[in-house]
LOMARNU-404326 format. One record per residue: residue in three letters; x, y, z of N, C-alpha, C, CB in turn; residue number from 1. Coordinates in nm, 4 decimals. Glycine has a CB too. Layout:
N
    r        nx        ny        nz       cax       cay       caz        cx        cy        cz       cbx       cby       cbz    k
  ALA         X         Y         Z         X         Y         Z         X         Y         Z         X         Y         Z  NUM
...
This chain:
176
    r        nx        ny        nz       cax       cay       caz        cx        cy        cz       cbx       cby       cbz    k
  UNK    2.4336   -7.0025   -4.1750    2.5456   -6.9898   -4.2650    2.5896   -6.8457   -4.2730    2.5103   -7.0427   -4.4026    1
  UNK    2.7248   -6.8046   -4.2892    2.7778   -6.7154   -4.2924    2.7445   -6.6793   -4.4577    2.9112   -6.7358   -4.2332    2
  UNK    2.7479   -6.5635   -4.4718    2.7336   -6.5378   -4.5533    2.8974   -6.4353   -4.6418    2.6015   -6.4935   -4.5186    3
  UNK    2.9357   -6.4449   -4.7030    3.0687   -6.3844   -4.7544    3.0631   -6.2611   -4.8172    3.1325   -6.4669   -4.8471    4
  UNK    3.0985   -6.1694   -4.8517    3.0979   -6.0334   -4.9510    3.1960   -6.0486   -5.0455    3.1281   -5.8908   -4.8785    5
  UNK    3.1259   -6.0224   -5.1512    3.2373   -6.0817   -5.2662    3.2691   -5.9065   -5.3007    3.1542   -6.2112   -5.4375    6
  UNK    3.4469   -5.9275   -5.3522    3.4459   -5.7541   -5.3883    3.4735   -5.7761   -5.5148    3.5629   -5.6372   -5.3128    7
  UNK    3.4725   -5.6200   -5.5700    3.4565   -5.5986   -5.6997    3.6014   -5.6264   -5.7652    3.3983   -5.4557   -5.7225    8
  UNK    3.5602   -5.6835   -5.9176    3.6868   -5.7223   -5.9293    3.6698   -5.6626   -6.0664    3.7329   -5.8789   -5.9020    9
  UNK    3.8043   -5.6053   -6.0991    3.8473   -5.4873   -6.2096    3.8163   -5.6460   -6.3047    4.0560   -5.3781   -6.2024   10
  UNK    3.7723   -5.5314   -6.4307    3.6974   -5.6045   -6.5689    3.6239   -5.5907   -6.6483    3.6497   -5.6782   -6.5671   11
  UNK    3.5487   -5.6435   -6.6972    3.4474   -5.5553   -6.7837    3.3141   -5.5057   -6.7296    3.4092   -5.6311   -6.9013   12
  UNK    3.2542   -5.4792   -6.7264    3.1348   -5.3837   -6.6675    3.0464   -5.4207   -6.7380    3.1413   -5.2301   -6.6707   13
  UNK    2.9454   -5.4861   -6.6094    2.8143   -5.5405   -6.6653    2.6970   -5.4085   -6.6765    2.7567   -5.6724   -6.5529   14
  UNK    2.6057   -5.4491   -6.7248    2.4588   -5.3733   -6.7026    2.4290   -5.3406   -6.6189    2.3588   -5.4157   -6.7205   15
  UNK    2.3607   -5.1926   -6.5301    2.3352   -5.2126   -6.4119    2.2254   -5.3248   -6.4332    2.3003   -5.0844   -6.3370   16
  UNK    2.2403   -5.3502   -6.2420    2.1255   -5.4165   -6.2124    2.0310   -5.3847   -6.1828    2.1282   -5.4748   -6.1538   17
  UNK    1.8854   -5.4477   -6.1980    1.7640   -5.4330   -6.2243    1.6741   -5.4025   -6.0585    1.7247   -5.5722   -6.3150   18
  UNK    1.6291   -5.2783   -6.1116    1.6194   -5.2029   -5.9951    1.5522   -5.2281   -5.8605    1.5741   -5.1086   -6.0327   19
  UNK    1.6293   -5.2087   -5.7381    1.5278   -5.2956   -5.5945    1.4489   -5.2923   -5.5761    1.5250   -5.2916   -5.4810   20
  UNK    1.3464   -5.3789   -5.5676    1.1986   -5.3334   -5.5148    1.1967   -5.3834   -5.3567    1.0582   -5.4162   -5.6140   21
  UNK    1.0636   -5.2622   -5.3059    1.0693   -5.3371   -5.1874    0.9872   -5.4442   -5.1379    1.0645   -5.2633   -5.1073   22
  UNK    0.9366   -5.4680   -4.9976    0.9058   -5.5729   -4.9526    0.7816   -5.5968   -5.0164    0.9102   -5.5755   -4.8211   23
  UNK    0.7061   -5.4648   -5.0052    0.5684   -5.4914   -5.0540    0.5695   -5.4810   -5.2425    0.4574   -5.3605   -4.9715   24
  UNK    0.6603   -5.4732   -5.2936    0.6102   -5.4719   -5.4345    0.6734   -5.3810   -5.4998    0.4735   -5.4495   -5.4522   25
  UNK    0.6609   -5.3064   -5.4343    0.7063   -5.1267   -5.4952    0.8350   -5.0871   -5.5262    0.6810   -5.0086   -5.3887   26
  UNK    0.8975   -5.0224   -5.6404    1.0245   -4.9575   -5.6467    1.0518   -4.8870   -5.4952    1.0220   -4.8456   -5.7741   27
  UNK    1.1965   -4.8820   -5.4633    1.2346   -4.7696   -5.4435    1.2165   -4.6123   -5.4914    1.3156   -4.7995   -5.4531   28
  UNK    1.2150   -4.5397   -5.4231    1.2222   -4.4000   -5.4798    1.3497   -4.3226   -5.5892    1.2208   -4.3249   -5.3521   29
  UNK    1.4275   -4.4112   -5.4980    1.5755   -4.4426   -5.5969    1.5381   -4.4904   -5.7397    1.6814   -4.5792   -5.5278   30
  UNK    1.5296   -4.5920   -5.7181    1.4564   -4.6722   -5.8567    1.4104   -4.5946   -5.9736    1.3223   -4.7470   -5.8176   31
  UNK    1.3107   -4.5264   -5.9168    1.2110   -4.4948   -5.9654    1.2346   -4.3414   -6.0689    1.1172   -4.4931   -5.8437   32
  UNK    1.3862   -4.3223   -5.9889    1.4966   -4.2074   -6.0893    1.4143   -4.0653   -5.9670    1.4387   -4.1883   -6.3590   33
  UNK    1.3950   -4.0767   -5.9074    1.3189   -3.9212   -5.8203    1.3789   -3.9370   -5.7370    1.1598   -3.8917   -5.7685   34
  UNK    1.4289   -3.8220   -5.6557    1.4831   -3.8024   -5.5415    1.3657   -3.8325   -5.3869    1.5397   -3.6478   -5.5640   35
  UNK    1.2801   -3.9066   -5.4223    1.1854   -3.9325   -5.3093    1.0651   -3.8538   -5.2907    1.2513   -3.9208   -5.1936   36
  UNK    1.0420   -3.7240   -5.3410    0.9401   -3.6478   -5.3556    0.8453   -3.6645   -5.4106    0.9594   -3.5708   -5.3861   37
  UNK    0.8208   -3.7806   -5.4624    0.6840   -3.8173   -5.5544    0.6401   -3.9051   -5.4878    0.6913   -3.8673   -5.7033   38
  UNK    0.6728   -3.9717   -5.3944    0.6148   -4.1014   -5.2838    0.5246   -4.0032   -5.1989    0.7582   -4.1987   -5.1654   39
  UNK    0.3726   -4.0672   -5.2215    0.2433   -4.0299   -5.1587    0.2900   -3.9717   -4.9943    0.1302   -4.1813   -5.1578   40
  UNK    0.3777   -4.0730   -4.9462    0.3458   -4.0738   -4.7727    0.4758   -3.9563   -4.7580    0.3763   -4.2719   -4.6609   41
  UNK    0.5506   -3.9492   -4.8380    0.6929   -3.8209   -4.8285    0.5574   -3.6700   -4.8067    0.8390   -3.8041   -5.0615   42
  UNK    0.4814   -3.6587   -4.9560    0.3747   -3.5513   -4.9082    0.3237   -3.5588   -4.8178    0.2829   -3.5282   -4.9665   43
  UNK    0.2825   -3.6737   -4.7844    0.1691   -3.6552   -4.6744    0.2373   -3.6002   -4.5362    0.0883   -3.8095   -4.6429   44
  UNK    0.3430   -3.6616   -4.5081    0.4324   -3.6097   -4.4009    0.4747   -3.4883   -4.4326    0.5457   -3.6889   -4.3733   45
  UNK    0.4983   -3.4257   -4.5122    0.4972   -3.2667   -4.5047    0.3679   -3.2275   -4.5033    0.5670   -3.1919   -4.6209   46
  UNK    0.2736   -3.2578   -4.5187    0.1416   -3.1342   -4.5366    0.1270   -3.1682   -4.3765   -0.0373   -3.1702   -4.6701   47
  UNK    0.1440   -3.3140   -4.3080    0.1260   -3.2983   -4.1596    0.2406   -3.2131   -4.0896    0.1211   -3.4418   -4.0937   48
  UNK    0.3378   -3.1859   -4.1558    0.4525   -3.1508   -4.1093    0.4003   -2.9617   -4.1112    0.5974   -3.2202   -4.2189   49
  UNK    0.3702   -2.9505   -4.2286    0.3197   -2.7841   -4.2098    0.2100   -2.7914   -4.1291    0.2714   -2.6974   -4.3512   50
  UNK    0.1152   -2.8853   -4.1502   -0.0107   -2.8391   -4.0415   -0.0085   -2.8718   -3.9167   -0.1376   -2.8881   -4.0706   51
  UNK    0.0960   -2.9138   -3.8602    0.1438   -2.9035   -3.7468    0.2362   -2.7875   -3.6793    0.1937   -3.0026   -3.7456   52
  UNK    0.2830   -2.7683   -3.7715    0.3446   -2.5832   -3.7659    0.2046   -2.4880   -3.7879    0.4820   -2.5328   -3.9361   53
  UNK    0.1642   -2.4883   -3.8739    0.0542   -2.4112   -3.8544    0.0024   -2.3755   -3.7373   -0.0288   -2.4558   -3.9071   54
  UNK   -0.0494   -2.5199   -3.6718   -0.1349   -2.4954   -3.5222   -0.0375   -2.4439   -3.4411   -0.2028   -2.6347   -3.4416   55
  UNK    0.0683   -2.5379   -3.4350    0.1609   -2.4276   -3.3520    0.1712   -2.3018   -3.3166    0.2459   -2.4189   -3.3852   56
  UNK    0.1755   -2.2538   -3.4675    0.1863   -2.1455   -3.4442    0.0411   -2.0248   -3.3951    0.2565   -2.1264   -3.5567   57
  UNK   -0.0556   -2.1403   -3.4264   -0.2043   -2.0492   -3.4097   -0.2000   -2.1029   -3.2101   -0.4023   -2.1419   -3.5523   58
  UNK   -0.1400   -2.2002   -3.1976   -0.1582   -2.2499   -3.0271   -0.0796   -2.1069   -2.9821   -0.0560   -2.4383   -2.9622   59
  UNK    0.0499   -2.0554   -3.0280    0.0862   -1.9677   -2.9917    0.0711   -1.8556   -2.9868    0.1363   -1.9743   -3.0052   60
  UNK   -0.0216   -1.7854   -3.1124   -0.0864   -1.6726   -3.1087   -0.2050   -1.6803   -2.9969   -0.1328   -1.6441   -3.2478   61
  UNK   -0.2599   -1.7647   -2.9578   -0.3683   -1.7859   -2.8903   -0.3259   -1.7936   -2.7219   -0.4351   -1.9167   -2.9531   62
  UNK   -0.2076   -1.8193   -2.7200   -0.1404   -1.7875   -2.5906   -0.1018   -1.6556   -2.5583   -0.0295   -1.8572   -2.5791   63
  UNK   -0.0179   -1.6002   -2.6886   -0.0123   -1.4659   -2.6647   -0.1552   -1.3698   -2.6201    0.0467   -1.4202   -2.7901   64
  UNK   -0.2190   -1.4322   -2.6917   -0.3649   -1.3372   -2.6692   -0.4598   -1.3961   -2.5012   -0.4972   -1.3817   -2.8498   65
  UNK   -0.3784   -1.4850   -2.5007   -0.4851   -1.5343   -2.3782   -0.3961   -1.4764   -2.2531   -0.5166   -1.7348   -2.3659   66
  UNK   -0.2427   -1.4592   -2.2955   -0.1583   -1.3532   -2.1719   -0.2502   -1.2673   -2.1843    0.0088   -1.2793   -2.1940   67
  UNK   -0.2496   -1.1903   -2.2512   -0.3026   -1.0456   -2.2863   -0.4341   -1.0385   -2.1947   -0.3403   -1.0224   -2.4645   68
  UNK   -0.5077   -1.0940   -2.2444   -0.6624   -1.1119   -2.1410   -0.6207   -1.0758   -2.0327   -0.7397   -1.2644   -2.1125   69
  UNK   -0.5276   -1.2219   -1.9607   -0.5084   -1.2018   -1.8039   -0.4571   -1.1124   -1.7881   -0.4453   -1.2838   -1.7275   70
  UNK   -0.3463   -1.0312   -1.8570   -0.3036   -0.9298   -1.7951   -0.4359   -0.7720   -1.7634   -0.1695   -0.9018   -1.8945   71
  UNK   -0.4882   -0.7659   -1.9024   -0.6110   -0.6912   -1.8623   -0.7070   -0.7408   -1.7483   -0.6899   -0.6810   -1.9783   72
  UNK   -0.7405   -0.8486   -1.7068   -0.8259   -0.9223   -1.6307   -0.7240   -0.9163   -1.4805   -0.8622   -1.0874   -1.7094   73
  UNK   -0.6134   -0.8819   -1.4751   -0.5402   -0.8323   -1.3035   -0.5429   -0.7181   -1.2890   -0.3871   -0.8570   -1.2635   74
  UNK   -0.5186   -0.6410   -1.4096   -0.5549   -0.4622   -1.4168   -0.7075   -0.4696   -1.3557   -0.5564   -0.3760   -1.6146   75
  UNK   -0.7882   -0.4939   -1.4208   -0.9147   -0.4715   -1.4382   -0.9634   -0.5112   -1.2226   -0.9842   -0.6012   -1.6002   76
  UNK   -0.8973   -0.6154   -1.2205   -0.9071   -0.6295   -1.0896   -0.8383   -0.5416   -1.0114   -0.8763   -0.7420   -1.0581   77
  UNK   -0.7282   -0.4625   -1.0290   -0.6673   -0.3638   -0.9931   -0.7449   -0.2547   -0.9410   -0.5979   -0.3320   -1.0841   78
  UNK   -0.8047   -0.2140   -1.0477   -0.8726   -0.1132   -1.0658   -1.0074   -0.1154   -0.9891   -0.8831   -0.0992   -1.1978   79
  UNK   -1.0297   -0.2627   -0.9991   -1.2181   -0.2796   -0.9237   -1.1525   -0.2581   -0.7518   -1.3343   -0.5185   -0.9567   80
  UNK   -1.0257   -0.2669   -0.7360   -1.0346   -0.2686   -0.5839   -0.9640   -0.1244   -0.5507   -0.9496   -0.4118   -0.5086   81
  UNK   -0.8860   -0.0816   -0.6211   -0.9047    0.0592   -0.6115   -1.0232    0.1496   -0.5886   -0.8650    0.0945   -0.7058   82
  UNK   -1.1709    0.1015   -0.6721   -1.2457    0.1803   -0.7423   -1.3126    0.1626   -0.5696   -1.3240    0.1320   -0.9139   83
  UNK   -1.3237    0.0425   -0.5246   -1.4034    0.0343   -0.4081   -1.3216    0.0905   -0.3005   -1.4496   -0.1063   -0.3779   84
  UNK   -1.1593    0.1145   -0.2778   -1.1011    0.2137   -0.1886   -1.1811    0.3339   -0.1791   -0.9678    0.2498   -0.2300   85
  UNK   -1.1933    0.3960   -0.3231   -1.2380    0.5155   -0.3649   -1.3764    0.5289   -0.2865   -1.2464    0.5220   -0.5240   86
  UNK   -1.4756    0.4438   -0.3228   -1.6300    0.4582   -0.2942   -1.6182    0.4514   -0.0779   -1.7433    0.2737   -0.4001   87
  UNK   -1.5357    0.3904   -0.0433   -1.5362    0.2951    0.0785   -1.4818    0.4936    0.1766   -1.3706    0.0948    0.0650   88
  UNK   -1.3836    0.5594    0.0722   -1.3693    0.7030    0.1043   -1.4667    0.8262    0.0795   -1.2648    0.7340    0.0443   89
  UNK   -1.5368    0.7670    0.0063   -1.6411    0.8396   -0.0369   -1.7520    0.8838    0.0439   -1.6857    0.7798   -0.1251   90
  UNK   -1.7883    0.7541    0.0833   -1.8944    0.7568    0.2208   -1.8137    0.7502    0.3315   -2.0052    0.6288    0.2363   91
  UNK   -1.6734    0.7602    0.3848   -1.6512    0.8279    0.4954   -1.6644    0.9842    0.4950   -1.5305    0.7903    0.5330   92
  UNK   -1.6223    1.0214    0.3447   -1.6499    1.2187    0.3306   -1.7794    1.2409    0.3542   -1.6245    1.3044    0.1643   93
  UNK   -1.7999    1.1436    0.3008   -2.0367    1.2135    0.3140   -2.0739    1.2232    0.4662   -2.2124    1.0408    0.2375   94
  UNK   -2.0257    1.0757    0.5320   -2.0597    1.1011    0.6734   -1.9667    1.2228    0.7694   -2.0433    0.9541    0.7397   95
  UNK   -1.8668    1.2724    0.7245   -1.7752    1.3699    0.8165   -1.8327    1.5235    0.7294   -1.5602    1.3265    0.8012   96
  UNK   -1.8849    1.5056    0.6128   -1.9862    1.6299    0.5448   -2.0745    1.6888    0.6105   -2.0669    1.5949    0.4414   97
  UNK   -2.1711    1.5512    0.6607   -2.3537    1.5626    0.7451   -2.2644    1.5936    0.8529   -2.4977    1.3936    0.7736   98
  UNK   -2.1576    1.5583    0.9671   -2.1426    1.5947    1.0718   -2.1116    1.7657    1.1081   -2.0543    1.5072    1.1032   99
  UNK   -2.0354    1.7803    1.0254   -1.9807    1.9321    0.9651   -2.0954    2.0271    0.9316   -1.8914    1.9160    0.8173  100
  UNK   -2.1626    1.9553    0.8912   -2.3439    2.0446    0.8806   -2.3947    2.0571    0.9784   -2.4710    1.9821    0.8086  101
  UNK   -2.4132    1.9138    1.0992   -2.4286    1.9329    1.2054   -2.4247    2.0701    1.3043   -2.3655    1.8583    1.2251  102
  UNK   -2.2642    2.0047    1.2543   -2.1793    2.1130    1.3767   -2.2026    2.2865    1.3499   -1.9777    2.0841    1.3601  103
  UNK   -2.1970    2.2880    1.1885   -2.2793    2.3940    1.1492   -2.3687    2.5040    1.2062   -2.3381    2.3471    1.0936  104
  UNK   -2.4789    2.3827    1.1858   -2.6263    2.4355    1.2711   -2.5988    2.4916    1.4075   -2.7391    2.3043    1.3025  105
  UNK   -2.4831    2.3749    1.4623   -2.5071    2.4633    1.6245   -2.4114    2.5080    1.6625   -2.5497    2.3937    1.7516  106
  UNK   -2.3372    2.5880    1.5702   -2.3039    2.6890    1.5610   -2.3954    2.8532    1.5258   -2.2235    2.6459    1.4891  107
  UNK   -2.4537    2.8082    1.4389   -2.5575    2.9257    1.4006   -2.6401    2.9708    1.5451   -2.6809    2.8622    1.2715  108
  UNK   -2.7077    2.8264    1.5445   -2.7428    2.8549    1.7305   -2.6851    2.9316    1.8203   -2.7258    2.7488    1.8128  109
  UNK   -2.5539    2.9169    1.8801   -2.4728    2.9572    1.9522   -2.4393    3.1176    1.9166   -2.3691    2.8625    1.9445  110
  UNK   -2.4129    3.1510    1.7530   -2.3891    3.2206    1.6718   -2.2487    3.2671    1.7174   -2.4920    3.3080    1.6515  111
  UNK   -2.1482    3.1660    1.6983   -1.9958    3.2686    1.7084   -1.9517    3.2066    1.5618   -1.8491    3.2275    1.8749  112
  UNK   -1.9432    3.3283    1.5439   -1.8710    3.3597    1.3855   -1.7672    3.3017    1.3890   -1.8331    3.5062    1.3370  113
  UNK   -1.6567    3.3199    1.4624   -1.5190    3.2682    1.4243   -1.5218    3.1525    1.3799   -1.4269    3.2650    1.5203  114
  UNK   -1.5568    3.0515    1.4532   -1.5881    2.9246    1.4573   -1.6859    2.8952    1.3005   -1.6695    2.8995    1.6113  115
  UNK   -1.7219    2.8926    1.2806   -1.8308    2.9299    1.1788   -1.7126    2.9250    1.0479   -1.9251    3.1069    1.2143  116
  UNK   -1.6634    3.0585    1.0192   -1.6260    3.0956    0.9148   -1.4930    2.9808    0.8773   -1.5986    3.2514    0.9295  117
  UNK   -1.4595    2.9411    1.0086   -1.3436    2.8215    0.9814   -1.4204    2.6723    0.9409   -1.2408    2.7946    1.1424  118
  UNK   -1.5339    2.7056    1.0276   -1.6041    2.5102    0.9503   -1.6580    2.4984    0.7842   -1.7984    2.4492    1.0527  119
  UNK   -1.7041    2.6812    0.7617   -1.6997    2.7093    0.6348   -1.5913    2.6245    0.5161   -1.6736    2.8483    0.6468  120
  UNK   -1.4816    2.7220    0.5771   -1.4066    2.6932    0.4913   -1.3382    2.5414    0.4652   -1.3295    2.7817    0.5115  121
  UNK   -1.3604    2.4492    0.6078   -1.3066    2.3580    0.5912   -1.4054    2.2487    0.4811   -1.2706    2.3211    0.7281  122
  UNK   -1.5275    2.3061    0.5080   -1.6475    2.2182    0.3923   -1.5885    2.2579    0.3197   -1.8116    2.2373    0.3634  123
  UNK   -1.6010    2.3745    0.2291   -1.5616    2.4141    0.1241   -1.4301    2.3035    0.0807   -1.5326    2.5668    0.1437  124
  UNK   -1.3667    2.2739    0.1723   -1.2367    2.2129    0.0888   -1.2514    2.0585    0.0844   -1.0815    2.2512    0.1659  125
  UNK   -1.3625    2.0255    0.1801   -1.4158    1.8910    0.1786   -1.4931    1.8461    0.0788   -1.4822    1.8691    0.2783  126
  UNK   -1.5643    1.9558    0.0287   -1.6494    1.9682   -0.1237   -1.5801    1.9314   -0.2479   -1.6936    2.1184   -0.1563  127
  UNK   -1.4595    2.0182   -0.2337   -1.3310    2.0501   -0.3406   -1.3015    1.9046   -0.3171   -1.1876    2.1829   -0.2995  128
  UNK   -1.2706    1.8567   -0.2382   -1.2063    1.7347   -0.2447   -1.2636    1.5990   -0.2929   -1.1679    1.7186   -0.1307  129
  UNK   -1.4232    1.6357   -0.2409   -1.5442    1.5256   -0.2767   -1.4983    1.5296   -0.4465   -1.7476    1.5902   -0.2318  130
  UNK   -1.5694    1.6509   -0.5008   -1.5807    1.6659   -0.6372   -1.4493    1.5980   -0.7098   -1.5979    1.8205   -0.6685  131
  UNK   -1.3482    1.6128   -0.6419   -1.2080    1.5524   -0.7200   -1.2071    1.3997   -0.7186   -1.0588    1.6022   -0.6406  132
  UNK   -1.2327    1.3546   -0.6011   -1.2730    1.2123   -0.5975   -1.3512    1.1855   -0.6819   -1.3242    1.1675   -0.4913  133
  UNK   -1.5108    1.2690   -0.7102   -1.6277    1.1895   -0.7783   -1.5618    1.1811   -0.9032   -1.7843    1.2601   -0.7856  134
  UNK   -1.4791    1.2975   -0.9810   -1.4499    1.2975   -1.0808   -1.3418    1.1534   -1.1423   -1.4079    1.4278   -1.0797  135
  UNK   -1.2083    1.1583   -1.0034   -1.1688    1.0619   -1.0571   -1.2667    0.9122   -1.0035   -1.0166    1.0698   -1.0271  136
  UNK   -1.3561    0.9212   -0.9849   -1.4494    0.8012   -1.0048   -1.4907    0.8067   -1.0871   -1.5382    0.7700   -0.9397  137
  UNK   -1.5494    0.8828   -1.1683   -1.5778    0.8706   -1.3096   -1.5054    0.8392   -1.3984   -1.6135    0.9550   -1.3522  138
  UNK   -1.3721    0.8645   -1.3979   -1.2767    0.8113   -1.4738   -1.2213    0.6935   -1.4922   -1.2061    0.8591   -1.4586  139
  UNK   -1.2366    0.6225   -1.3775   -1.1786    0.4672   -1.2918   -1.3552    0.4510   -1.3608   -1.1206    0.4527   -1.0404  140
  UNK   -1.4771    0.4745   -1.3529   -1.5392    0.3920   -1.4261   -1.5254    0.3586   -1.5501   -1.6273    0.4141   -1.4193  141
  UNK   -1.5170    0.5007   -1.6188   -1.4566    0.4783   -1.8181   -1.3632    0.3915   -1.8503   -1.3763    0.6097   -1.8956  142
  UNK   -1.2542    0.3817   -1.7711   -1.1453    0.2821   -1.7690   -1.1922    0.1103   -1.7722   -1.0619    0.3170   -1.6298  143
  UNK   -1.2963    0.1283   -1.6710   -1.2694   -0.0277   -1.5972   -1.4482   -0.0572   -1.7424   -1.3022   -0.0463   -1.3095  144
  UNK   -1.4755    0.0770   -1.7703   -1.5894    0.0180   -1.9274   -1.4868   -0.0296   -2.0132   -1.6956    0.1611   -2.0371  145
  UNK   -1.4322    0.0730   -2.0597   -1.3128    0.0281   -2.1912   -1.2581   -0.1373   -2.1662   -1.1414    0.1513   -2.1785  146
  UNK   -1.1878   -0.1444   -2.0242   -1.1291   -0.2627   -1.9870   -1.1865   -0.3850   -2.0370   -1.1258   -0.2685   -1.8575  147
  UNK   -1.3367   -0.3717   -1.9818   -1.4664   -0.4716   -2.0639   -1.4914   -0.5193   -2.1633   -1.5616   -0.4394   -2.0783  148
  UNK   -1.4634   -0.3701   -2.2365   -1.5298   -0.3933   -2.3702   -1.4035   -0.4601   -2.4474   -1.5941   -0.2423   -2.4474  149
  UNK   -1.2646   -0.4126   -2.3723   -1.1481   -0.4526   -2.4696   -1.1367   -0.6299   -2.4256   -0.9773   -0.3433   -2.4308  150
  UNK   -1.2138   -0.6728   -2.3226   -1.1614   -0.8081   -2.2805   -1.2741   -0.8825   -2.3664   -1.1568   -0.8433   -2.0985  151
  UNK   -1.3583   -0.8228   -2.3476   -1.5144   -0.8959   -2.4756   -1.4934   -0.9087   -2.6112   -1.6625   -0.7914   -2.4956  152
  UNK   -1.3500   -0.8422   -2.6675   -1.3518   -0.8251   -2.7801   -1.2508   -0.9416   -2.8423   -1.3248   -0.6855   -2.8017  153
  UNK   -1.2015   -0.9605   -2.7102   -1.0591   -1.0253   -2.7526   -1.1126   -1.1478   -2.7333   -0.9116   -0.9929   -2.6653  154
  UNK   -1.2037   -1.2038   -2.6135   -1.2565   -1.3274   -2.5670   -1.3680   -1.3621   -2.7192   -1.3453   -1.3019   -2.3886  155
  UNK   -1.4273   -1.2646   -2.7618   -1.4844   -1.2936   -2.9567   -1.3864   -1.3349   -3.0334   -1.5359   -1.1511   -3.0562  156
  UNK   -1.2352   -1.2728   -3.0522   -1.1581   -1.3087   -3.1598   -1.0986   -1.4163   -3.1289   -1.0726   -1.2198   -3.2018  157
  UNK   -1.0897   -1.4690   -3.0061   -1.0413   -1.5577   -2.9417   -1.1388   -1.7140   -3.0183   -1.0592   -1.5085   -2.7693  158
  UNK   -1.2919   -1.6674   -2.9610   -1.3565   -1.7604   -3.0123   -1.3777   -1.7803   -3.1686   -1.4604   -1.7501   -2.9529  159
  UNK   -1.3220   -1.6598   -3.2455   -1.3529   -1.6244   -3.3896   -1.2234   -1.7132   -3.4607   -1.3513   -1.4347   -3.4224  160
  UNK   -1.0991   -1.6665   -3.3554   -0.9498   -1.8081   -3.4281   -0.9939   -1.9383   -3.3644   -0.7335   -1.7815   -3.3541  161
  UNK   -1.0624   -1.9787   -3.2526   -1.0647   -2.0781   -3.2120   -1.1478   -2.1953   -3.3785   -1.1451   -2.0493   -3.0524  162
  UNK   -1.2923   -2.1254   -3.4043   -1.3587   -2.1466   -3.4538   -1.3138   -2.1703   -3.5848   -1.4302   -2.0823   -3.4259  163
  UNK   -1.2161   -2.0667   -3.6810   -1.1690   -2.0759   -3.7837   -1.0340   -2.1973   -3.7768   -1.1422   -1.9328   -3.8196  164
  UNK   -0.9961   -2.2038   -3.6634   -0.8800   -2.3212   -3.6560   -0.9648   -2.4805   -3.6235   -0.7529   -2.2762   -3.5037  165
  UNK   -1.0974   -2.4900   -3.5939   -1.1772   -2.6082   -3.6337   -1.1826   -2.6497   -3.7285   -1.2753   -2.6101   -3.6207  166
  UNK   -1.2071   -2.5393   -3.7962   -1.2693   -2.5597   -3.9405   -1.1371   -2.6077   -4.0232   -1.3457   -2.4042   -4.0109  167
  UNK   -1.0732   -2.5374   -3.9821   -0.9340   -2.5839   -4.0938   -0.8743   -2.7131   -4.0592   -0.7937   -2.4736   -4.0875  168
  UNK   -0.8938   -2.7467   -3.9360   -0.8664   -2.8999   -3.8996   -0.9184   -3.0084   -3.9717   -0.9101   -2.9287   -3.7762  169
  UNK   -1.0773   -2.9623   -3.9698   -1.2012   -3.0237   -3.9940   -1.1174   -3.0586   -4.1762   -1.3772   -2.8963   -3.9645  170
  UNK   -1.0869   -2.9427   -4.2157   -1.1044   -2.9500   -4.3769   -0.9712   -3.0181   -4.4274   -1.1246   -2.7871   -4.4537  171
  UNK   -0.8796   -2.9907   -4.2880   -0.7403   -3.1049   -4.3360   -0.7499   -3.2111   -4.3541   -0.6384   -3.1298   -4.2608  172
  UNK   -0.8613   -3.2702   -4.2150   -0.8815   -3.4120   -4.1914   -0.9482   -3.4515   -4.3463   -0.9902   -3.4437   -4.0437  173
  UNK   -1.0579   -3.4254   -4.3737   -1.1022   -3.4217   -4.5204   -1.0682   -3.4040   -4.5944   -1.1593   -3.3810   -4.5585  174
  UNK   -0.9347   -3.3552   -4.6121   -0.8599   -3.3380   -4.7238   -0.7531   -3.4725   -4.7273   -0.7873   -3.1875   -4.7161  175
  UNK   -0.7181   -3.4870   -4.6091   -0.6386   -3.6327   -4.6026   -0.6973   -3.7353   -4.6469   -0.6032   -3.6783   -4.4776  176
């Protein structure tokens, strides 16, 4: 059966009518004179609604920080293969050092000065040069410590939000 819509027809004005309930029993929110904010499941969908922003936003700090790592963690690799350029030059100077000593000695043997005073000087600058290397090896080590200690620190706070964002899960779920 069709059903008809009857319209309103100018006259006297009844009472309102007696307020809708719904399927299961319950007023409307309408009804009930509240704009909907006092219905249990309206809260509940916002507190999931913020604690879903929440994580969000902790998923996103935790991304930012986990860029961060890798980017220290390609430096850090940067640096470890630099550091072994460095060492890999290091012991080619040592071995062209001992040869230069070598050549040294038999020179003294032979004893011509000229020769001599030039292999002198060229150690001397092979020395100068060692020492500049060892130094910046020492430095490329302090670096690639710091690098460590800064990636250990972050991989703790990492596990320190991971850990505190359990817990707050843990205490939502229990709170629900």
């Amino acid at each position: 059966m069709s059903e008809v819509k009857s319209r309103k027809k100018p006259g006297p004005k009844v009472a309102a009518p007696e307020p809708e309930k719904r399927s299961d029993g319950r007023k409307n929110p309408e009804a009930r004179g509240g704009a909907g904010w006092a219905d249990p499941r309206t809260g509940l969908s916002l507190l999931s609604l913020a604690t879903s922003l929440g994580l969000a936003w902790l998923v996103f700090q935790q991304s930012e920080k986990f860029a961060k790592v890798e980017n220290q963690y390609r430096l850090l690799q940067t640096e470890s293969s630099e550091f072994q350029g460095l060492q890999s030059k290091i012991s080619l100077i040592s071995n062209k050092y001992q040869k230069c000593e070598a050549l040294l000695e038999q020179l003294k043997a032979f004893q011509i000065v000229a020769h001599l005073k030039l292999l002198q000087e060229e150690i001397h600058g092979m020395k100068t040069w060692s020492i500049g290397i060892t130094e910046k090896q020492k430095i490329l080590n302090n670096t690639l410590t710091s690098l460590s200690e800064d990636i250990i620190k972050v991989d703790q706070g990492t596990a320190s939000v991971a850990k505190d964002m359990g817990l707050k899960i843990t205490s939502v779920k229990t709170d629900v």
